[in-house]
C-alpha positions as CSV (number, residue, x, y, z in Angstrom):
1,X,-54.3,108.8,172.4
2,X,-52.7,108.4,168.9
3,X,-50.3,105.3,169.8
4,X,-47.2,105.1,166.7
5,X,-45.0,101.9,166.1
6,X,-41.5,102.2,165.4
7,X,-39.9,99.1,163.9
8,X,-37.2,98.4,165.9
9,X,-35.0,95.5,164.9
10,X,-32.1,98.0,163.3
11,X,-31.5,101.3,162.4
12,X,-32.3,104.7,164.3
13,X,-35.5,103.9,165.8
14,X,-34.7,106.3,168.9
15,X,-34.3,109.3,166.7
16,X,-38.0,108.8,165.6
17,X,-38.8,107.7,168.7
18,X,-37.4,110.9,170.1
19,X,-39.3,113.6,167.6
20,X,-42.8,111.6,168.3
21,X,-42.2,111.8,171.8
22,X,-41.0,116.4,170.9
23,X,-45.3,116.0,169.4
24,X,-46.5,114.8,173.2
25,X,-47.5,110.8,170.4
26,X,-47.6,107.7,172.4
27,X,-44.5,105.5,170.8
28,X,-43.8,101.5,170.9
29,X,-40.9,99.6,169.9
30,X,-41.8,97.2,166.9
31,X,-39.7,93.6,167.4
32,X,-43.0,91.2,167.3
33,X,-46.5,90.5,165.7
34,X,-47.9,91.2,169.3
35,X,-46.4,94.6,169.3
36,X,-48.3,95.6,165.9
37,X,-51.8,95.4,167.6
38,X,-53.7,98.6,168.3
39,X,-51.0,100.7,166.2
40,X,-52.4,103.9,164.3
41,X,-49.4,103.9,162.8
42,X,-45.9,102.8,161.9
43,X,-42.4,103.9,161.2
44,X,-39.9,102.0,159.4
45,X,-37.0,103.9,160.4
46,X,-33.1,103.9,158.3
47,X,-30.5,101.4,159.0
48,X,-29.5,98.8,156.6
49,X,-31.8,97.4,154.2
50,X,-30.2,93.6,153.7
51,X,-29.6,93.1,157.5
52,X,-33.3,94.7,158.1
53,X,-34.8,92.4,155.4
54,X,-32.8,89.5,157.3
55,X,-34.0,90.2,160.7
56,X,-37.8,90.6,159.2
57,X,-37.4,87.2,158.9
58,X,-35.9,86.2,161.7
59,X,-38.5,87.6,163.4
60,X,-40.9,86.0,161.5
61,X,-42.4,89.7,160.7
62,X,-42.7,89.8,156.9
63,X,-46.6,88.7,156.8
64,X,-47.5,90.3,159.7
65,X,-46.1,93.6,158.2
66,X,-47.8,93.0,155.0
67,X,-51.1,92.7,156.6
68,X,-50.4,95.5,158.3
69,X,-50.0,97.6,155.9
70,X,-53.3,95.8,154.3
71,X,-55.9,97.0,156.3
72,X,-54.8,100.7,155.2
73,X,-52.7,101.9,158.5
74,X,-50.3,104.6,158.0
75,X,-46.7,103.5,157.4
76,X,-43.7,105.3,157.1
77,X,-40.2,104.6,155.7
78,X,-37.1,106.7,155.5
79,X,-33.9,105.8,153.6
80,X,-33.7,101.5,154.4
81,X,-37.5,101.9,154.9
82,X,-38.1,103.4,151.9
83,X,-36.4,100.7,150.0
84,X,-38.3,98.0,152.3
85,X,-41.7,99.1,151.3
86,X,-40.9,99.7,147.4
87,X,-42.4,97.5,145.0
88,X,-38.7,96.6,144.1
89,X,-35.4,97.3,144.8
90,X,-32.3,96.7,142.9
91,X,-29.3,94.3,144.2
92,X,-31.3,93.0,147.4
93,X,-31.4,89.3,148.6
94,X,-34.9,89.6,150.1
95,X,-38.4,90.2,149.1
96,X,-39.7,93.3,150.0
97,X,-43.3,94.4,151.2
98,X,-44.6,95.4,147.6
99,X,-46.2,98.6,149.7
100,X,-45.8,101.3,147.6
101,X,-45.5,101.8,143.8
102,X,-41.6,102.7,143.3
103,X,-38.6,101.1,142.1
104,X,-35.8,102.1,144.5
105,X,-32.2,101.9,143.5
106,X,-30.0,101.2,146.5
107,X,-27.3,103.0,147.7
108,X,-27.3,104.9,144.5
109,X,-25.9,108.1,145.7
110,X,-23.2,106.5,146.6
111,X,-21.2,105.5,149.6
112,X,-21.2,106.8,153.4
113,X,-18.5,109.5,152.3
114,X,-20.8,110.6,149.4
115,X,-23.8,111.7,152.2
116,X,-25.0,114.8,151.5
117,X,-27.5,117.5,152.7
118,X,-30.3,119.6,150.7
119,X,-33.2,122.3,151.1
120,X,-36.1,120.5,149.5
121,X,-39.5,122.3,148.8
122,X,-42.4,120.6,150.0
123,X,-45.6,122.3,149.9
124,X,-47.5,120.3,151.9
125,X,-45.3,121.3,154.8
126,X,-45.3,125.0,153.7
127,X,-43.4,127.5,152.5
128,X,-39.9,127.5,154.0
129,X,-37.4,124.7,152.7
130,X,-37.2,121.4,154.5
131,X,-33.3,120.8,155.4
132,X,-32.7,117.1,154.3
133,X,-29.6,114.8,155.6
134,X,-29.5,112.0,153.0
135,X,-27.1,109.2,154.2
136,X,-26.3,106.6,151.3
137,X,-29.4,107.4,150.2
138,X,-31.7,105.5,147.8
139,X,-32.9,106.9,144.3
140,X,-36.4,106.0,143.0
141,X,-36.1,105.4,139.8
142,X,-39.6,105.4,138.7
143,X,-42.8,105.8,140.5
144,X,-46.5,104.3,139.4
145,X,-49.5,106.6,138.7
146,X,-51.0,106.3,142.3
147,X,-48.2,107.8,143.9
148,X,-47.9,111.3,145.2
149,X,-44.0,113.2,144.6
150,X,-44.2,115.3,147.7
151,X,-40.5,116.4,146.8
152,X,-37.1,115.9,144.4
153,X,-33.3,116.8,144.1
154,X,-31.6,117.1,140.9
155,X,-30.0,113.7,140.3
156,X,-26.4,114.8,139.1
157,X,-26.0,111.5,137.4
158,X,-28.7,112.1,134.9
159,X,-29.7,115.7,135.2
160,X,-33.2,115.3,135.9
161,X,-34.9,115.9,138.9
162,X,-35.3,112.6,141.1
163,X,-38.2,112.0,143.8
164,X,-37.2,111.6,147.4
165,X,-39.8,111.9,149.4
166,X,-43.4,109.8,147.9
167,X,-46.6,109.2,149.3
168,X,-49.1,106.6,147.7
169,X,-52.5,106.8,149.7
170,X,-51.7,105.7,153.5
171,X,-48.1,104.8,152.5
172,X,-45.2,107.2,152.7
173,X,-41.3,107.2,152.2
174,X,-38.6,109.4,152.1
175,X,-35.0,108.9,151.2
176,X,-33.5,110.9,153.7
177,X,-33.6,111.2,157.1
178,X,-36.2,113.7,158.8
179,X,-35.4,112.2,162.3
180,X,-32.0,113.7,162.2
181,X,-32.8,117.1,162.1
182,X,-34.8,119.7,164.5
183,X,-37.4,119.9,162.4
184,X,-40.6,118.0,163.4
185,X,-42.6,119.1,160.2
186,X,-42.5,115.4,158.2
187,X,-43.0,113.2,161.4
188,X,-46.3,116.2,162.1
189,X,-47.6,115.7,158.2
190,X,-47.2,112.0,158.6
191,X,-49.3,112.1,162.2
192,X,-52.0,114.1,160.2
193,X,-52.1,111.1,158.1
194,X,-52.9,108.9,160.8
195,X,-55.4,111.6,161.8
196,X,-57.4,111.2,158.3
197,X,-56.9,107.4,158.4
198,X,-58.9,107.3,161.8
199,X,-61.4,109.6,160.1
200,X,-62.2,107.4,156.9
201,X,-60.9,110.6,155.0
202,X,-57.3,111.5,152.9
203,X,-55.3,114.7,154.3
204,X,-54.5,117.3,151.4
């Protein structure tokens, strides 16, 4: 049985915890290097991204979630995860876990009154629109050439059309919150992921 991590120091773990559970997936509570072991696969679920960062290392986790994502498991992370795994992220105290080829730009939607919602087309999940609940979202700001735009909103600061929701090989992220919704079809396409992971192959 597919067994999936959820990080659970801060943030909405139980709302992952909950849709894995809606897909009949085998879930554990993250909080220490023992818990990592035998994991197909990881969430890194929304919250805060400084008081995550600070409890990382206060749980002494930082390595172990490095190597984690070293070995090539599947790792998600959604809004504060997102800006965890990024290569960088502006205005944050803490090293981050360099996982995937973004620079993400912290609350740069703006504050909790400035959350918003959005149909997003995502062909990978087919064709009706994904309904998105993006609470003090992240922006990423640039992506490298190994990474995958699965989807994008119109950035009303610039005009352009801004990624929020990335995949780079194993590694995936989204800047909203799929967890919050009724819709299962990101935390399926993430689980088929783990699927090709166990195979040796990459999903389409």
């Amino acid at each position: 049985m597919t067994t999936i991590g959820v990080l659970a120091l801060q943030g909405d773990f139980i709302e992952h915890e909950a849709m894995l559970r809606r897909l009949n997936v085998i879930t554990r509570q993250v909080r220490t290097v023992d818990h990592l072991r035998g994991l197909d696969g990881l969430i890194l679920p929304g919250g805060e991204s400084t008081t995550f960062c600070r409890l990382m290392d206060d749980f002494a986790l930082y390595e172990p979630l490095r190597a984690f994502v070293r070995t090539g498991a599947p790792v998600w992370g959604t809004c504060a995860g997102l800006i965890v795994l990024a290569r960088h992220a502006s205005d944050l105290d803490f090293p981050t876990l360099d996982a995937l080829d973004i620079e993400a730009l912290r609350n740069a939607y703006g504050r909790q009154v400035d959350s918003f919602e959005a149909d997003l087309d995502v062909p990978q999940l087919g064709s009706e629109p994904f309904h998105a609940v993006f609470i003090r979202a992240p922006v990423v700001a640039s992506v490298g050439s190994g990474v995958e735009v699965l989807a994008s909103v119109r950035d009303e600061r610039t005009g352009a059309d801004a990624p929020v929701a990335v995949r780079q090989g194993s590694v995936m992220a989204t800047a909203f919150h799929p967890e919050l919704t009724n819709d299962t079809r990101f935390h399926s396409y993430f689980l088929d992921i783990v699927k090709a992971a166990d195979n040796g192959a990459s999903p389409k």
